[in-house]
N, C-alpha and C positions, 0 to 999 in steps of 0.2 A: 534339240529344242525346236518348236515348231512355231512358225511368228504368223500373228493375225492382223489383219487390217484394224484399226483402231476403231473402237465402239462407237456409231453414231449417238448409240443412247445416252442420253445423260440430262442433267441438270438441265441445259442451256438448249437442250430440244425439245422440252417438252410443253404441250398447248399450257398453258394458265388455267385453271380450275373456273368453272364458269358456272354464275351464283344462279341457280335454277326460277331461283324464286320469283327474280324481277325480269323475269324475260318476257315481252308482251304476249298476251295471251295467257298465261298462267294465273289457274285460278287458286285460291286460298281455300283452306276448308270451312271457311266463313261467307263462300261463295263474295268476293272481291276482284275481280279480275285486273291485272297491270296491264293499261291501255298502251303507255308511252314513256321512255324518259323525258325529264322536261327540261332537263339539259342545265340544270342547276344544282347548288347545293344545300345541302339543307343547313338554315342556319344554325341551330340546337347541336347537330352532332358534325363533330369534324371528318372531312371526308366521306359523308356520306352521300348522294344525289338524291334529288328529289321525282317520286315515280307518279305517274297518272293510274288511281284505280276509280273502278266503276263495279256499281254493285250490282248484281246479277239479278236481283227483287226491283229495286228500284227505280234504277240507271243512274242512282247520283253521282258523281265525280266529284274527286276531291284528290288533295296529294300527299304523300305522306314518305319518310324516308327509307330508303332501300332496306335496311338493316330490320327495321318494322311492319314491312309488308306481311309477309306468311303468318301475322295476327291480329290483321286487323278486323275490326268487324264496320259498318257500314252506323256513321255518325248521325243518318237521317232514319235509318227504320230498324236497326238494329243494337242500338244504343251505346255504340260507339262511341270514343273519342273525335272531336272536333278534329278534322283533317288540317293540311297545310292548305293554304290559299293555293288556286291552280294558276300555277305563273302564265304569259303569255309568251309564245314561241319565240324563241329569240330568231331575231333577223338573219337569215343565209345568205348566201353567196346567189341563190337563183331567186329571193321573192322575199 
């Protein structure tokens, strides 16, 4: 019998799956770009955050929650659903 070092692989090593969609800079195929988290969550859906996009035609911003990004289409020129209100930065440690 030949004995091996035990597997690093497994369950408890491996990175978390990481949701493409709301990563800044990623644009929608409704040309919507995710500017920012806003560091909030949205109140309609539990656990979801609230994301900064901006429309690629327009520039309007507006917010809308993670899970609904990759369809949204742009509320002001593309006749969209009305966004979230865009929250204001919450307060940091540096400003």
């Amino acid at each position: 019998m030949q004995l091996r070092p035990p597997s690093i692989r497994g369950r408890a090593t491996r990175e978390p799956a990481r949701a493409t969609t709301v990563e800044p800079g990623t644009t929608n195929h409704h040309g919507q770009t995710v500017v920012r988290k806003a560091g909030r969550a949205a109140d309609d859906l539990a656990g979801q955050s609230i994301y900064i996009l901006r429309c690629k035609s327009c520039g309007h911003e507006y917010g809308e929650a993670g899970i609904r990004v990759h369809q949204r289409k742009c509320p002001k020129c593309d006749g969209g659903k009305a966004g979230l209100p865009v929250p204001e930065p919450e307060p940091t440690l540096f400003g």
